[in-house]
Every structure is written in structure tokens, then in C-alpha cells.
C-alpha positions in Angstrom: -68.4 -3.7 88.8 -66.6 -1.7 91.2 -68.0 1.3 93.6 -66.2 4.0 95.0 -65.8 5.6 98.6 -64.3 8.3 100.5 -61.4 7.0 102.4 -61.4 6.7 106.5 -58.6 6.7 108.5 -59.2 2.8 109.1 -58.5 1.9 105.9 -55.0 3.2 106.0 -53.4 -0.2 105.7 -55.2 -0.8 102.5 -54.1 2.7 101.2 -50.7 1.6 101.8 -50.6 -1.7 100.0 -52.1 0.4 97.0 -49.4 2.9 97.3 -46.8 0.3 97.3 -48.4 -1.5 94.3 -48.2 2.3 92.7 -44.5 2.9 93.5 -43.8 -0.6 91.9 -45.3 0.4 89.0 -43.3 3.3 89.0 -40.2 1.5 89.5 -39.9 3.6 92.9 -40.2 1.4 95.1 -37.0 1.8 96.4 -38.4 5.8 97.2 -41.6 4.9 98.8 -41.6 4.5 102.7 -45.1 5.1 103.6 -46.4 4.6 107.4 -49.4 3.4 108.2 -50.0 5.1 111.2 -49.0 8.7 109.5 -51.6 8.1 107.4 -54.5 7.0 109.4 -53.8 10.4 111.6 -53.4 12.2 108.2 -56.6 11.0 107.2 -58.6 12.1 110.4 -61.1 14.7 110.0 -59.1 16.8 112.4 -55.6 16.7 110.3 -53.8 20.0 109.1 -52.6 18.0 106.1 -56.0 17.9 104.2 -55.0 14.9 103.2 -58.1 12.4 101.3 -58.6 9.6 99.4 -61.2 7.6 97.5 -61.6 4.1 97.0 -62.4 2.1 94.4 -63.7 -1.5 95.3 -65.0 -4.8 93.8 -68.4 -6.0 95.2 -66.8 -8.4 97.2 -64.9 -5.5 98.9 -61.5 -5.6 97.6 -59.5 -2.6 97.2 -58.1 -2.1 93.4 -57.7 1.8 93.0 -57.4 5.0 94.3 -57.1 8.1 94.2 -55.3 10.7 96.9 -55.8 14.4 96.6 -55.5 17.4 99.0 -56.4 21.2 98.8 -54.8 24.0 97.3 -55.0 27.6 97.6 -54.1 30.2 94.9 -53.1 33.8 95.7 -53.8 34.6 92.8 -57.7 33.9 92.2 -58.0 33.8 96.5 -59.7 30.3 95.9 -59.4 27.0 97.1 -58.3 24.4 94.4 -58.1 20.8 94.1 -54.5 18.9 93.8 -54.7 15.5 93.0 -51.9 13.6 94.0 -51.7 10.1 92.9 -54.8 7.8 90.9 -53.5 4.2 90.9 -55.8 1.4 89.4 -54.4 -2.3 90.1 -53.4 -3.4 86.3 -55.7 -6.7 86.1 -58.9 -3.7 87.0 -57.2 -1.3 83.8 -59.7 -0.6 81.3 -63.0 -0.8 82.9 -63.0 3.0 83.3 -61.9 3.1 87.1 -59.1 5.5 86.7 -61.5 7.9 84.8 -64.5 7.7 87.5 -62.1 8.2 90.2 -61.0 11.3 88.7 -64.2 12.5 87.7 -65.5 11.7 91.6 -62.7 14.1 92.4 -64.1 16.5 89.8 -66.7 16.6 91.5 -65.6 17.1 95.5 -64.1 19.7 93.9 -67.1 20.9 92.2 -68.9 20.7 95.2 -66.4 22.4 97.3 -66.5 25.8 95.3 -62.3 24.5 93.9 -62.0 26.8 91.0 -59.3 24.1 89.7 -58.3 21.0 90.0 
């Protein structure tokens, strides 16, 4: 069983050894450079870049998934919306439906937050 929590700027490290596992997945991992430390500031409660994330984690605390997502903003209906960036579930934690409550979990931020889309 797995829980999931909103990201803090300390677990940036973490974030990045998920991203890392992502871009290998991808085959990119020749493209991905993240930095921890650009992360932990992006994911203060003070950063212009919106940036969040969630968290999915085993009861004995170990990171498998995540999701990163940052907000939106449509001329068009002059709302906020929802973009979600990247949901990355470690292969050996596929099919337990982590991919699927992360995503809903950011349903509902967005849900919460008045998004009109997501």
C-alpha cells in the first residue's frame, strides 16, 4: 500500500532520482540535467515557477512515483488551469493503481483550486 503527499522543497533529492528513473524510461537520459538545488528553490512556497509535486510512497517511506504539475492560465476562459507535467511510477510499483491516484490527487488540487482544466 502506498500513500501520497504533497512535495516539500526537502525532498528535492528524491524528486530527482525519480526524474532520472523517468528520463531512463524515456530513453532521455542523455536530455535530462536536473539540479537539485533549482528544484528545492522551485519548490518553495515563495517560487514564481508554481512549480509542485506529489509523492507517492511505500509504508516504509520509499519514494516510487510522482507526479509534477504547475498552473496555467487561459485567456480565453480568464481561469486558472492545471498542467501536469510528468506522472512517473517506478516499474516494479506498475499496476497497483499509483499512476491513476496520482493523477486523480491532481484532479482534485485542481478541483479544489477553482482550475477549470487540467
Amino acid at each position: 500500500m502506498a500513500t501520497i503527499r504533497k512535495a516539500t522543497p526537502e525532498d528535492a533529492q528524491t524528486l530527482v532520482d525519480l526524474i532520472l528513473e523517468l528520463a531512463a524510461y524515456e530513453r532521455l537520459l542523455d536530455e535530462a540535467e536536473p539540479s537539485v538545488d533549482l528544484l528545492r528553490e522551485h519548490l518553495s512556497e515563495e517560487a514564481l515557477t508554481g512549480c509542485e509535486a506529489l509523492i507517492a510512497e511505500t509504508d516504509e517511506g520509499t519514494a516510487v512515483g510522482f507526479a509534477l504539475f504547475f498552473h496555467n492560465y487561459s485567456t480565453f476562459l480568464t481561469n486558472a488551469g492545471l498542467y501536469v507535467e510528468d506522472i512517473f511510477v517506478k516499474p516494479t510499483y506498475r499496476g497497483e493503481g499509483l499512476g491513476f491516484a496520482l493523477l486523480r490527487r491532481c484532479a482534485g488540487i485542481a478541483e479544489a483550486r477553482g482550475c477549470r482544466r487540467m
